[in-house]
N, C-alpha and C positions, 0 to 999 in steps of 0.2 A: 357548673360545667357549661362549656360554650358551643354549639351547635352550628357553629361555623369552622370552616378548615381557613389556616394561618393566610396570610397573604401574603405570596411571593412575588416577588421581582422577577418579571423576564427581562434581562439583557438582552433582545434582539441584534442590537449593533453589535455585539460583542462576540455573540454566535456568528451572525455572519462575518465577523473578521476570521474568526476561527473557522468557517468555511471554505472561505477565499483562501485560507494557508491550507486546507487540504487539496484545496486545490492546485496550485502550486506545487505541493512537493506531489502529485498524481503527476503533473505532466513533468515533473525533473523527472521522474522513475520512468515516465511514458518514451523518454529522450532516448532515443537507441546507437549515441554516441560510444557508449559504456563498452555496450554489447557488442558492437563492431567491432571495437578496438580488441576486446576479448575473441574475439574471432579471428583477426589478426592473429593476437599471439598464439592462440592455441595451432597454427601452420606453421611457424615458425621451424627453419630446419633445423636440427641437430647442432652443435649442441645444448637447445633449450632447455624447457623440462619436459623430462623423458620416461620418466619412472613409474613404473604402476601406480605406487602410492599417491607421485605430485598430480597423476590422471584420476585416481581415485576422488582426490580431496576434491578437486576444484570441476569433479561431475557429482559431486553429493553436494556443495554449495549450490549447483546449476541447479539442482531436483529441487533443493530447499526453497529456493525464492524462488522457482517457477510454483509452488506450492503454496507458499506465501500470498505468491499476487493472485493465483485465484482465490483463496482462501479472503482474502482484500476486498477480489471485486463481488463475492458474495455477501458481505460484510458492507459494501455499500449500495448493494439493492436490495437489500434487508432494511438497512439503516430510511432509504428513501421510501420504500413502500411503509416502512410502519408510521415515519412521520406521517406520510400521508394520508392514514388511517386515522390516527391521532387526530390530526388537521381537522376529519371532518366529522371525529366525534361518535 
């Protein structure tokens, strides 16, 4: 029985390519084109949508990704402080 642990391969470059793509799709979501445009329509006069229900839906989407993206940004200072821990052992 061998009293050594396996030896792994770090990918380094690989992680950080896969970093650099979280970063990226953080500043597409960070983009508040989206959201403008949504703010537009939801002013929109009559007759757009008007119904409790189409207000209902698309204020329970808004609650959800606004819950998301904290959920997100907790998730990546979690993610960075433990690496960081990690790091130093």
């Amino acid at each position: 029985m061998s009293t050594h642990a396996p030896t792994a391969t770090h990918d380094i470059a690989k992680l950080e390519q896969e970093i650099k793509g979280l970063q990226t799709s953080l500043r597409r979501l960070a983009d508040d084109k989206h959201m403008q445009k949504l703010l537009t329509i939801i002013r929109r006069p009559p007759p757009g949508w008007t119904t409790l229900a189409e207000f209902a839906l698309v204020a329970s989407v808004v609650r959800s990704a606004r819950s998301q993206m904290e959920q997100l940004a907790t998730l990546q200072e979690d993610l960075v402080n433990g690496a960081d821990m990690v790091g130093r052992g």
